[in-house]
N, C-alpha and C positions, 0 to 999 in steps of 0.2 A: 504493500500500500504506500509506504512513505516514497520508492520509485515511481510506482504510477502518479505519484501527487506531483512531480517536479514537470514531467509535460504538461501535465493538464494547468499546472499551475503559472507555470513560463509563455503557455501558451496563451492563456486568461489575459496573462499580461502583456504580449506579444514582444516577448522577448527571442531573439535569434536563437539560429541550430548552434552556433557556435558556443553563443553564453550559456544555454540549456546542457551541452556537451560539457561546459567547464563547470557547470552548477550539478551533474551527477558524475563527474568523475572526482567532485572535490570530496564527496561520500568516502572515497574510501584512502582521502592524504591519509588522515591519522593512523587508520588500521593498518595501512601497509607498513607504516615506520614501528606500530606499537603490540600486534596481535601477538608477536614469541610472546613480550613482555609480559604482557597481561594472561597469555598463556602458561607463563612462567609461574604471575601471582596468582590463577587459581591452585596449582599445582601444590604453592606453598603455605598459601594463607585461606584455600577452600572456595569452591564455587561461589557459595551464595552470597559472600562478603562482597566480593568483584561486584555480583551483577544486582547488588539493593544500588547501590549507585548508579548504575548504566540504566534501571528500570524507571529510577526515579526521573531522570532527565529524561529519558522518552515518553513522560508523562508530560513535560512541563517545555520540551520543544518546539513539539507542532504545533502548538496554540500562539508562537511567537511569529508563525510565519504571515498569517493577516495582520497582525500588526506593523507588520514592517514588510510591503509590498517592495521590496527593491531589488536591485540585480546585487549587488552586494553584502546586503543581509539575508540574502537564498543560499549564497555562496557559504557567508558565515555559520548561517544554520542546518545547512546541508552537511556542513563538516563536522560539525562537531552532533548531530544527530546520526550521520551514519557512523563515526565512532562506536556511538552509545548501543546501534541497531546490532553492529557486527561483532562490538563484547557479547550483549543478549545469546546472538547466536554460538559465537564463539562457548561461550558459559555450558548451553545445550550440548555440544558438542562434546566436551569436555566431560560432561557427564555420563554421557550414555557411553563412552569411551571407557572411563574407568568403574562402569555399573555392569556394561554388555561382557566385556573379554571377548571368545573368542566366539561369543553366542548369535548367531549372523539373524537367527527369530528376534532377538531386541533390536539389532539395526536396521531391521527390515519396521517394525513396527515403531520405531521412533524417525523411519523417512514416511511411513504414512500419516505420523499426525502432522509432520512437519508437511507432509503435500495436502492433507487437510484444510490447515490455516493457509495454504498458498491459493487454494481453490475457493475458499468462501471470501476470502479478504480483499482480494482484487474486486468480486461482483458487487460484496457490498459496497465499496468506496466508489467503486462506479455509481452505483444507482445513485446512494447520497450524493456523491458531486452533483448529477445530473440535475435531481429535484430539487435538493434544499442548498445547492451552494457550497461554496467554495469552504466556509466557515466550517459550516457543519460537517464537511468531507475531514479537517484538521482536528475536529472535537473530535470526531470518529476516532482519528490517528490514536487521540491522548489517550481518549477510555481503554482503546487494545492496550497501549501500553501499560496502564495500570494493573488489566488481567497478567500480563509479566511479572509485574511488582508482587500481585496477592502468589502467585505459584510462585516466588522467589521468596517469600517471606514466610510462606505457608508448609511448603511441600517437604515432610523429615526425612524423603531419602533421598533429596539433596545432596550430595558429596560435601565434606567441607565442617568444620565445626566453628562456632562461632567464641569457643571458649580461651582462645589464644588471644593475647592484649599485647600488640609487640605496643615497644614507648613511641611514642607520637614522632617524636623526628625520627627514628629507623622508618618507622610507618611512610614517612611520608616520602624519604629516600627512595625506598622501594617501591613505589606510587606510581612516582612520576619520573626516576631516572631507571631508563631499561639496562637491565642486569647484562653483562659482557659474556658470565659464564650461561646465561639461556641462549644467548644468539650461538654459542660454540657447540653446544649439544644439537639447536637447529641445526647447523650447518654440518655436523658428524650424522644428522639422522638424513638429510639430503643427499648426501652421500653415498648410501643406501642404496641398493637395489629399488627397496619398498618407498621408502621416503623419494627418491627422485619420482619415479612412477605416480605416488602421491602427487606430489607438486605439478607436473605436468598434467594426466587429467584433470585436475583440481579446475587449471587454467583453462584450459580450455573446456570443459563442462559449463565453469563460470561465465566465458567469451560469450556464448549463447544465450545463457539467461541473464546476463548485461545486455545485448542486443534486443532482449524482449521489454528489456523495464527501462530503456531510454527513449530509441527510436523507433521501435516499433509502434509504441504508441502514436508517434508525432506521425507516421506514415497512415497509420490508420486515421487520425486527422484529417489528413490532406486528401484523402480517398473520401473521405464525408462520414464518417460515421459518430456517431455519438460515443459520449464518455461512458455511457451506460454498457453499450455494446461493447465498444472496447474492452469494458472492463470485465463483461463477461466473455471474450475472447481469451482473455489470460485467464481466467478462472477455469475456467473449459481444458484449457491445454492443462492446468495445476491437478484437474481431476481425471486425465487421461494418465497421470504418472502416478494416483494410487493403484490400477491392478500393473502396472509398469512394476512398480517399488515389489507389491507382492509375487509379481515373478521371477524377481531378479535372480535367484538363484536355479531355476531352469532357464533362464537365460545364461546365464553363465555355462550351464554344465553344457548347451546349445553350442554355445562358438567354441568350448574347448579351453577354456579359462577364464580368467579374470581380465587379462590384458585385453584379449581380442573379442570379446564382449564389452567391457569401457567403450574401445575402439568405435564398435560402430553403433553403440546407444548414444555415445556423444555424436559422432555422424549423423545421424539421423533427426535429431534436433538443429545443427546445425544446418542441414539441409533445408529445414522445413524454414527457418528465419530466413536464409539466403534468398529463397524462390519466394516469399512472401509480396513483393511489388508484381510478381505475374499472377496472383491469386486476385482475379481483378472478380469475381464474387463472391458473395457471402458463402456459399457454399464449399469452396474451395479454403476460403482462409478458415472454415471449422475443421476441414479437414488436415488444414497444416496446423494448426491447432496441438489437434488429437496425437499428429505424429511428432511435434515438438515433447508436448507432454509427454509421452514414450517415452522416448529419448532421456530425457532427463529424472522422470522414474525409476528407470532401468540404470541408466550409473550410480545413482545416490547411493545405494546399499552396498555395493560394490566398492566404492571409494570409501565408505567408513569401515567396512568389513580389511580392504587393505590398514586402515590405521589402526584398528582397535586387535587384531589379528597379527599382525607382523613387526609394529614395533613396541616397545617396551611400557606395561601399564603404569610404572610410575611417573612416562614423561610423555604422558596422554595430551595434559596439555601443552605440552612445549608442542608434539606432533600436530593440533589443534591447531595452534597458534600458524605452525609453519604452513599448514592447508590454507589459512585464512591468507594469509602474507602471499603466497599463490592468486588466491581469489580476489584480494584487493589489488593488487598488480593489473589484474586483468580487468578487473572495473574500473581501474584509475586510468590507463592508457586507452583503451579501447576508444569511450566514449570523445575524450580528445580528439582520438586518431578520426576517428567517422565522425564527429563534427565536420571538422575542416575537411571532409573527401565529400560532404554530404552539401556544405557551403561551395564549393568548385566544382563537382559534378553532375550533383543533382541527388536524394535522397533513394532514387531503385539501384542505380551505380553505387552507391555506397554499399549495401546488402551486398550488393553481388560482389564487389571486390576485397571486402572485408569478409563475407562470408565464406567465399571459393579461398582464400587465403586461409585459412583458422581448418576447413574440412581438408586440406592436403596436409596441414601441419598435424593434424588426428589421424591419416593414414598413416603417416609415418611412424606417430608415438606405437599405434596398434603394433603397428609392425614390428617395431624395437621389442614392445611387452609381450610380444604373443606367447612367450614360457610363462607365463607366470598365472 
């Protein structure tokens, strides 16, 4: 919801592909510099500490964005809310990491409620944009965010114990300056068979669904359709990836492993955004929809089953972190890069030259991974 909200929002206010590209790639400055980090601090001082903090601000964010209609405090607030969005998720991660082990039924069932809230939350925010405004699309934002807060404050099998008191300046040391010795553990779990493998699917799994929560919307714009429909367009593809999520492992045993099932679930998403400017009616864009959704179904359980599976449960979240560091890379450059190709050539040339790029660079990783 909070990506759907920056076209629809940019667009309200008719702001450019370029600034709307610089206002959803700014989502992910911090997490790229901060996710070990923070990955580091749920590992040491527990999930739920981290993310009362990150839940509280995503309560108290989106309500700032009508109030300050500007191209510079979208930017501001885009930053420091996808921070907050990508701890949230980072935290979730981290948890079913060190809860699941090697149990691939909990990964599988913690990508379904995760493709769950992708599926409702998009239709809903669409329809409220649609009827009741802009406002009430941002009240939307805060109240989910507070459902985060109450299951962060609530829920006792939380990882994490709240009975540790480091003294306030170590506390805040560790806060806010990222620890040397998490980025070395990164950088030894990269190294990796498993952890490289991670990282790059990560990327480009993410490449696709950044492509759906920037510009696909603003395409769907320019083609005439409503905030309403758009937004049950994404919610549609978020509910073709619950029986995707649940078959992932006959999908897997299908291609012959992990690698070259990744392979081509992330293919097949990525296909389906690329061809989206020839999907010139409704019927066809529910169809790439549905095959998007697949796609993105189908690797989630797969890429968490690699991290919670293959590298070490106590450094779940450093592993976490480094997936994330992966994924905001890929949110941070993309949306830049396809602004400026989308401002110079036109918004269906952008798909296709970004998209045909990202599906050969998936053939290849298949190819490298197909042992595994």
């Amino acid at each position: 919801m909070i990506a759907l909200s920056v076209p629809l929002w940019g667009g309200s206010l008719g702001f450019s592909a370029a600034i709307m590209g610089v206002a959803m790639a700014s989502r992910s400055l911090l997490p790229l510099v901060y996710s070990i980090h923070i990955g580091s601090l749920m590992d040491g001082l527990g999930v739920r500490r981290v993310l009362r903090v990150a839940a509280l601000l995503g309560v108290i964010l989106p309500l700032m964005h009508p109030v300050l209609p500007y191209t510079g405090a979208l930017v501001v607030l885009q930053t420091v809310l996808g921070f907050t969005s990508a701890m949230c998720w980072l935290g979730a991660q981290t948890a079913i990491g060190q809860l699941a082990g090697n149990n691939r039924r909990h990964t599988t069932r913690f990508s379904l409620s995760a493709a769950a809230g992708l599926m409702v939350g998009p239709v809903l925010f669409g329809l409220v944009w649609q009827h009741l405004g802009a406002i009430a699309g941002f009240t939307l934002l805060s109240l989910w965010g507070s459902g985060t807060l109450l299951a962060v404050s609530y829920l006792r099998a939380l990882p994490g114990s709240d009975t540790a008191q480091p003294s306030p300046s170590r506390s805040f040391r560790r806060l806010v300056l990222p620890d040397p010795a998490a980025y070395a553990v990164a950088m030894r779990l990269m190294f990796t068979a498993a952890g490289a493998y991670l990282v790059i699917f990560s990327m480009l799994r993410l490449a696709g669904i950044t492509i759906q929560e920037s510009f696909y919307p603003v395409l769907l714009q320019d083609m005439g359709y409503s905030a309403g429909l758009i937004g049950a367009l994404v919610g549609l593809g978020n509910l073709a990836s619950l029986p995707a999520s649940m078959l992932s492992e006959h999908w897997s045993r299908l291609w012959g492993g992990d690698g070259r099932a990744l392979a081509i679930a992330i293919s097949l998403s990525l296909s389906a955004m690329a061809a989206t400017p020839l999907l010139t009616s409704l019927p066809l864009l529910l169809l790439g929809a549905i095959v998007f959704g697949f796609g993105v179904g189908a690797s989630m359980p797969g890429i968490l089953n690699l991290m919670s599976s293959r590298l070490p449960l106590q450094e779940q979240g450093v592993a976490a972190g480094l997936r994330a560091t992966a994924n905001r890379l890929a949110a941070f450059a993309l949306p830049l890069a396809m602004g400026l190709l989308v401002e110079i050539f036109g918004i269906a040339a952008g798909f296709w030259m970004v998209g045909g790029g990202l599906i050969c660079a998936t053939a290849l990783a298949g190819f490298a991974a197909r042992h595994i």
